[in-house]
VMD Tcl script that draws the C-alpha trace (Angstrom):
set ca {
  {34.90 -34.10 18.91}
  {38.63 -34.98 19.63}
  {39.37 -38.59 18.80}
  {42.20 -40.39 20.11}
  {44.41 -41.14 23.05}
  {45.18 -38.08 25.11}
  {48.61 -37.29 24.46}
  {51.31 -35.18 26.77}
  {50.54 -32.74 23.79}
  {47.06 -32.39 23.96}
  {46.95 -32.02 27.93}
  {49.39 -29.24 27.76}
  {48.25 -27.58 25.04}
  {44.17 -27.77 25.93}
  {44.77 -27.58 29.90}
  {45.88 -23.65 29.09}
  {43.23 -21.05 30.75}
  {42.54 -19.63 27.09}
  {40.46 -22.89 26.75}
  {38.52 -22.41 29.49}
  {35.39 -21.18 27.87}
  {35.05 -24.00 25.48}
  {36.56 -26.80 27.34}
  {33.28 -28.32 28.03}
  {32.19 -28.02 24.29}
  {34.69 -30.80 23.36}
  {34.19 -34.22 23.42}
  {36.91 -36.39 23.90}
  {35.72 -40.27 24.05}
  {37.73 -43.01 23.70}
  {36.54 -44.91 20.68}
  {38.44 -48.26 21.22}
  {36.80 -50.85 18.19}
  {36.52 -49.82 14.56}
  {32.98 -50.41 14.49}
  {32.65 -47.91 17.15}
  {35.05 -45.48 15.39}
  {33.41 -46.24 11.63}
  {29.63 -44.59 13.70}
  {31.60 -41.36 14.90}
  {32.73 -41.04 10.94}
  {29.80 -41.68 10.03}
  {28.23 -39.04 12.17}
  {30.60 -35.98 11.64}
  {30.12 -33.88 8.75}
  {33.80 -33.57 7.91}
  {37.48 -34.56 9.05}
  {40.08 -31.85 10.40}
  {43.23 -33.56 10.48}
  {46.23 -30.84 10.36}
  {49.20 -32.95 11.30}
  {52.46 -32.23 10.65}
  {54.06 -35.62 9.91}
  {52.58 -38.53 9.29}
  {53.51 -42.39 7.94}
  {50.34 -42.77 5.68}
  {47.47 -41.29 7.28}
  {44.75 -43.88 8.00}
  {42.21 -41.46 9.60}
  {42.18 -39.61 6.78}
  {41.40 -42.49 4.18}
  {38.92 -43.98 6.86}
  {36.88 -40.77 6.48}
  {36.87 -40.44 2.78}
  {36.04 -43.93 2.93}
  {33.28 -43.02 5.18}
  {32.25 -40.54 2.87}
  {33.41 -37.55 4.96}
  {35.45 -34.60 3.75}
  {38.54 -33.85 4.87}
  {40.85 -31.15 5.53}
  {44.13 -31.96 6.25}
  {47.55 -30.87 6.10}
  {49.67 -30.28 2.66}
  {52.67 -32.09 3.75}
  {54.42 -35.54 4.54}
  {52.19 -38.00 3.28}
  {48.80 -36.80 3.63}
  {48.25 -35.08 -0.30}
  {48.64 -38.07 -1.65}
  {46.53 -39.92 0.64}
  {44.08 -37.16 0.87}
  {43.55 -36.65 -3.03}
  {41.59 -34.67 -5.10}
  {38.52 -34.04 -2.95}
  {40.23 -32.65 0.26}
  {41.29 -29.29 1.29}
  {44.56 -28.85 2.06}
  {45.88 -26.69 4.61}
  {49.52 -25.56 6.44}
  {49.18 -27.16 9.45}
  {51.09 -24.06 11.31}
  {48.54 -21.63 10.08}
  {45.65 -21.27 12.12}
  {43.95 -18.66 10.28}
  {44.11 -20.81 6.89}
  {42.81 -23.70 9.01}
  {40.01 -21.51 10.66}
  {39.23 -20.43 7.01}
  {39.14 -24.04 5.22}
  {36.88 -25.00 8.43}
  {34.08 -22.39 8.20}
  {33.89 -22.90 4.72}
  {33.18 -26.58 4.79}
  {30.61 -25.89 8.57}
  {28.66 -23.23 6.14}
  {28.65 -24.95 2.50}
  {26.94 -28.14 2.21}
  {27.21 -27.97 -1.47}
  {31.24 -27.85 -0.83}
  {31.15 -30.85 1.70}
  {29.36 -32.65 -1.07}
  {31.28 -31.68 -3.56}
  {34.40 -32.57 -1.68}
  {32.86 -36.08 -1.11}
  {31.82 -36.34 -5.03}
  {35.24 -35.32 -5.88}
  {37.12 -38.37 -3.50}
  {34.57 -41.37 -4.75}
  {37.05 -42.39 -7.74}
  {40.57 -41.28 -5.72}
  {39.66 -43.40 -3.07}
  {39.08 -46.57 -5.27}
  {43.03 -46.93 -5.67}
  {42.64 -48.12 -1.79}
  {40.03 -50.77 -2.19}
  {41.29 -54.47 -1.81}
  {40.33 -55.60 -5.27}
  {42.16 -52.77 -6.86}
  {45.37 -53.82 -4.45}
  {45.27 -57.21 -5.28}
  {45.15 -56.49 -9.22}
  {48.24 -53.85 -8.61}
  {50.47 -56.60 -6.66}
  {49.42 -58.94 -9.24}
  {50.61 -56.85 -12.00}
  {53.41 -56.52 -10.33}
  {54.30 -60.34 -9.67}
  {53.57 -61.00 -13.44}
  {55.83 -58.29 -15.03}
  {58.54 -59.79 -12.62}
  {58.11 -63.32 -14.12}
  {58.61 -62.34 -17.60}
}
mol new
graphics top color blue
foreach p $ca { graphics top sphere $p radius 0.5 }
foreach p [lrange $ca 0 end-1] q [lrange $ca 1 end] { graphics top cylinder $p $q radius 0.2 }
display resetview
């Protein structure tokens, strides 16, 4: 499944003829409310998210949130928003990416474990947590 707004990128790149045999296997709906999107996390058993720049990475918290591993890349942002839990991959290598992907499709022990190991990371994003950080923050200022 292919989630997201069909980008000049992803027409050129998935419209080539070596695609043609499993163009029909992917599913490319456009998932435009949260609730909606929060049901497809809900339903995959893991993320694959190898981008090469990002700002924070939302879809990657949303699915650990979701209780989803995740694979995503090991640069810009993403470690840190990924944590502990995910598998990090060069997003320029397709045979590490094909690797971290089979491993997660044939181990449900490692897709748990993945999910076991992001409960406590993930915590950091919670509102309450946020609200005691800026808080701390505020107070230290007035002293």
């Amino acid at each position: 499944v292919y989630i997201g707004r069909p980008t000049d990128f992803w027409e050129r790149n998935f419209s080539d003829k070596k695609y043609d045999r499993i163009r029909s296997e992917v599913f490319t709906p456009e998932v435009p409310h949260t609730l909606e999107l929060s049901h497809v996390y809900q339903g995959a058993d893991f993320l694959v998210y190898p981008s090469i720049f990002e700002g924070f990475g939302i879809p990657v918290l949303e699915a650990l949130v979701s209780g989803i591993p995740v694979i995503t890349s090991d640069r810009s942002s993403l470690p840190e928003v990924a944590g502990p839990g995910s598998i990090l991959i060069d997003p320029e290598d397709t045979s590490m990416l094909a690797e971290a992907t089979q491993k997660l499709w044939d181990s449900k022990e490692l897709r748990s474990e993945c999910v076991k190991n992001s409960l406590t990371f993930i915590d950091q994003f919670r509102d309450q947590h946020l609200v005691e950080q800026w808080n701390k923050t505020y107070l230290s200022l007035q002293s």
